[in-house]
N, C-alpha and C positions, 0 to 999 in steps of 0.2 A: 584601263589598259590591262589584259593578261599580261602572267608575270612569266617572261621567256628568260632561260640561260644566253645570256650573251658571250660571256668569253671564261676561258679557265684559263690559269698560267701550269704550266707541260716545262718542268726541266730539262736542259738536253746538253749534252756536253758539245753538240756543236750545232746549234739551232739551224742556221743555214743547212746543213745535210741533211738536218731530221726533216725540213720542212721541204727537201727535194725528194726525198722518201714519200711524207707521205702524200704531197699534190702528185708524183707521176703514179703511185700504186693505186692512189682513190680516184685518181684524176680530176683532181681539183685547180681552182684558180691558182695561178702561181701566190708566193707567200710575199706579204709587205712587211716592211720594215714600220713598226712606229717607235720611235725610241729606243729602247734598247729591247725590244720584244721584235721579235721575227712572228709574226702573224697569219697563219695560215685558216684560213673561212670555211666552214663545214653548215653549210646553210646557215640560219640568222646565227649560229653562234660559231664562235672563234677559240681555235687553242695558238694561246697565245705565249710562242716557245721564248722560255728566258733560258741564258747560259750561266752554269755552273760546273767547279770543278767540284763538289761536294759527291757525296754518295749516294745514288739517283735511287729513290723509293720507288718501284713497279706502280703504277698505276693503271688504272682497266679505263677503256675508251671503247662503246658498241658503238656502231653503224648501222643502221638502218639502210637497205640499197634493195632494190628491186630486184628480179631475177636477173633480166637482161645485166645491173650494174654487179650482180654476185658471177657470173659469166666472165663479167669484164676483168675485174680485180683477181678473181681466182688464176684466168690466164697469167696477168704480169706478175701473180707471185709466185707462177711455177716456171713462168718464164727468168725470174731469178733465181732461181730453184734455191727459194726460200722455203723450211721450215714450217708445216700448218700441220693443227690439231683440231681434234672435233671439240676438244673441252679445255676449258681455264685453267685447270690442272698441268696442261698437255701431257696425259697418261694414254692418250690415245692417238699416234703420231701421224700424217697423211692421211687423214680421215678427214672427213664433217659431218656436222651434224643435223638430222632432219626433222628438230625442236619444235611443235605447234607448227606439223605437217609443212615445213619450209625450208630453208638450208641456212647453216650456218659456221662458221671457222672463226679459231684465234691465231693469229701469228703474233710477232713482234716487230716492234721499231727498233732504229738504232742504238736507243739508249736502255733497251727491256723491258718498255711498257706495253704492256698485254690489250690487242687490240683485235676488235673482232668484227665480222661482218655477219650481218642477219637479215633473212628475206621478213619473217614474220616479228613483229614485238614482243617482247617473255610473255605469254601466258597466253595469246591472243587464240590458240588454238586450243584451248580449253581441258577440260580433261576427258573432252570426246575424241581428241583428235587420235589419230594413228599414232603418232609419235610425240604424246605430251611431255610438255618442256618440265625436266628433273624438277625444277624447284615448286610444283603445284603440289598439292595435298593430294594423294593419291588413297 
């Protein structure tokens, strides 16, 4: 058997919102309940939202989504006229980025975790491409 990521646990101060966030932005299956984890499915694997009143550490979550699905997402987050950056940083504000000649944005969730969407994989566009991805050896 390959070894696949199955599920990560995702802090959130209010799981049920976070997990209405991001099934209508990504448009994902709605989120299940197992226990006390609010479960929202991202192909084979799962972030799987636990609730805490603690002080929520930023974590980064990429997206891999086709053109068509970077069209889609980009509409509903500026249809909430949410907040998007070309970079992790966000030093460069209502931008994106076109990293291994593809497209790409970070925004945020509810709770401050840095999430991003990408037509291309990091590096996939090599260091021929038009627009190679910052972190190649140049």
């Amino acid at each position: 058997m390959a070894v696949t990521l199955n599920h990560t646990i995702v802090h959130a101060r209010d799981p049920a919102a976070t997990a209405r966030f991001l099934t209508e932005v990504l448009e994902l299956p709605p989120a299940k309940q197992l226990g006390h984890f609010t479960v929202v499915q991202v192909g084979d694997t799962s972030l799987d939202l636990l609730q805490t009143d603690e002080r929520i550490s930023s974590r980064h979550f990429a997206f891999l989504v086709d053109e068509f699905e970077f069209d889609a997402v980009f509409e509903r987050l500026r249809a909430r006229d949410l907040p998007y950056w070309a970079d992790p940083f966000h030093r460069e504000p209502s931008h994106i980025n076109h990293w291994d000649d593809g497209r790409g944005l970070y925004f945020e969730d509810p709770d401050g975790h840095n999430l991003e969407i990408i037509t291309r994989p990091y590096g996939s566009g090599g260091t021929d491409a038009r627009y190679p991805n910052p972190l190649l050896p140049r």
